[in-house]
C-alpha distance (Angstrom), angle and dihedral (degrees) to the residues before:
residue distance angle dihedral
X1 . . .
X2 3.62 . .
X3 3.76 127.0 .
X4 3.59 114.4 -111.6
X5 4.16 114.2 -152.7
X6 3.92 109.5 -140.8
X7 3.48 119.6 -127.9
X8 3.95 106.6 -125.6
X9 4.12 108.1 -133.9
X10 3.47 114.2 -108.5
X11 3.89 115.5 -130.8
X12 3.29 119.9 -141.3
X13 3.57 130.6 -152.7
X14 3.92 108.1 -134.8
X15 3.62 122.7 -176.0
X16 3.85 106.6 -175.6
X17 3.81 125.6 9.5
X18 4.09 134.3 156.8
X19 3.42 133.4 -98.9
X20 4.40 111.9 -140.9
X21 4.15 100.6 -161.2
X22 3.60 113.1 -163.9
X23 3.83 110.4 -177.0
X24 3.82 121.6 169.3
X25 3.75 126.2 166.3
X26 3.72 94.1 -88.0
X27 3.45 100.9 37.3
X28 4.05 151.6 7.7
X29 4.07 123.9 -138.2
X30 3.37 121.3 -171.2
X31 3.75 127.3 178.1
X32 4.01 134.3 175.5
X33 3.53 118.5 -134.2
X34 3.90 133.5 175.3
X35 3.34 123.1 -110.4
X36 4.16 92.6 -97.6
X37 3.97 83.4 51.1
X38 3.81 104.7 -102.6
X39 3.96 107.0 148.2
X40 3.81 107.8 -128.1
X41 3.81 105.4 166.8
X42 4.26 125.7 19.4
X43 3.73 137.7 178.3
X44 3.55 148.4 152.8
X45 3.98 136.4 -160.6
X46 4.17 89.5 -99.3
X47 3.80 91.0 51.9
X48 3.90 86.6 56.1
X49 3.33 90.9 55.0
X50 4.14 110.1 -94.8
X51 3.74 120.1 124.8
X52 3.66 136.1 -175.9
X53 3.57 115.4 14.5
X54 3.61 99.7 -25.1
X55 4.03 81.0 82.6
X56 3.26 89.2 76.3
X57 3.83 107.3 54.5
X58 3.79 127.5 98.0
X59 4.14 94.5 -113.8
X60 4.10 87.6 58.4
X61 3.84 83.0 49.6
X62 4.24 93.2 57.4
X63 3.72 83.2 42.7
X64 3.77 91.8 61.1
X65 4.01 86.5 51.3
X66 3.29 102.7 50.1
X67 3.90 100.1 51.0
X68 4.01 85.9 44.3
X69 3.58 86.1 50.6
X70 3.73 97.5 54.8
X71 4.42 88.4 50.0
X72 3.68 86.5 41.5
X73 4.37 91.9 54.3
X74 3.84 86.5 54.7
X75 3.37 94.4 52.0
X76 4.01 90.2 51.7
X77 3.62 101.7 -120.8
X78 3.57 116.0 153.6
X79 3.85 105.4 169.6
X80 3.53 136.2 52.3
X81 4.16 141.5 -172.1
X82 3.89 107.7 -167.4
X83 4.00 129.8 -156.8
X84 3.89 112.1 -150.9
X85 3.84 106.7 -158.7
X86 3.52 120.2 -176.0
X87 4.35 141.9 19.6
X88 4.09 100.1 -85.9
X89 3.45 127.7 118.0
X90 3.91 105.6 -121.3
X91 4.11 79.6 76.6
X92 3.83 90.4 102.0
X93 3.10 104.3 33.1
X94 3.62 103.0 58.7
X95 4.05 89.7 55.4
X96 4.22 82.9 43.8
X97 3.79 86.2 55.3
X98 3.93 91.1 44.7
X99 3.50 93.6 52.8
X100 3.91 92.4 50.1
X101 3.84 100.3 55.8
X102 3.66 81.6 51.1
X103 3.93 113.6 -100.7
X104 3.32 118.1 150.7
X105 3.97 115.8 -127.4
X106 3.58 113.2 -148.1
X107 4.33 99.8 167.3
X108 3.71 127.3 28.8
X109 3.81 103.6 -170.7
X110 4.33 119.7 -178.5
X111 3.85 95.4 -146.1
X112 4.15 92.1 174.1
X113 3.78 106.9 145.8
X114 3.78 112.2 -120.1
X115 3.66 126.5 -164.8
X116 3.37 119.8 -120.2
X117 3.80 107.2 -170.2
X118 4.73 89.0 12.8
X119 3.71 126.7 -166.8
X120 4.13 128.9 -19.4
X121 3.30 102.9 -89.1
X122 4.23 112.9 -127.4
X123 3.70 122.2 -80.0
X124 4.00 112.9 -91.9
X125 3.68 119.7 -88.5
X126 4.00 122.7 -100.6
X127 4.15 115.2 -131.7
């Protein structure tokens, strides 16, 4: 069997990068991108270790920030812009737990799709 040589992972020294929230009811995603859009860091309140419905409270939320924070300090970013996407309540709280491991936020963008036009609306109703 041949020897395979690994490749060593380059680190990269990132100043600013931005923070794509996705918090439903059940659940909040978060992942850091740089500013072209390469993900560096993810995570989620079930890969922190909540399940059920506690995935979907604000405190699992911070808890997603904080452990992103410490990957995100070794990586030497300093400033963030976050997108919030989506009507759950860990919204706040992530950008709350941002702010207290010491990011600075410089953008706070609500990218929520809305519909312009929504659903079909029902057929009419017969007499």
């Amino acid at each position: 069997m041949a020897y395979k040589k690994k490749t060593k992972k380059v680190k990269r020294n990132i100043d600013s990068a931005i923070a794509h929230v996705k918090s439903t009811f059940n659940n909040t995603v978060v992942s850091i991108t740089t500013m072209d859009g390469d993900v560096i860091f993810n995570s989620s309140c079930g890969r922190v270790g909540f399940k059920n419905s506690r995935q979907g409270t604000p405190f699992a939320a911070t808890q997603v920030a904080t452990t992103l924070a410490k990957d995100m300090q070794g990586a030497g970013i300093k400033t963030l812009e976050v997108n919030l996407q989506g009507p759950g309540s860990g919204r706040d709280s992530v950008v709350r737990g941002f702010q207290a491991s010491g990011f600075k936020i410089t953008v706070l963008r609500d990218v929520t799709p809305l519909p312009h036009n929504g659903t079909r609306p029902p057929k009419k109703r017969r007499n």
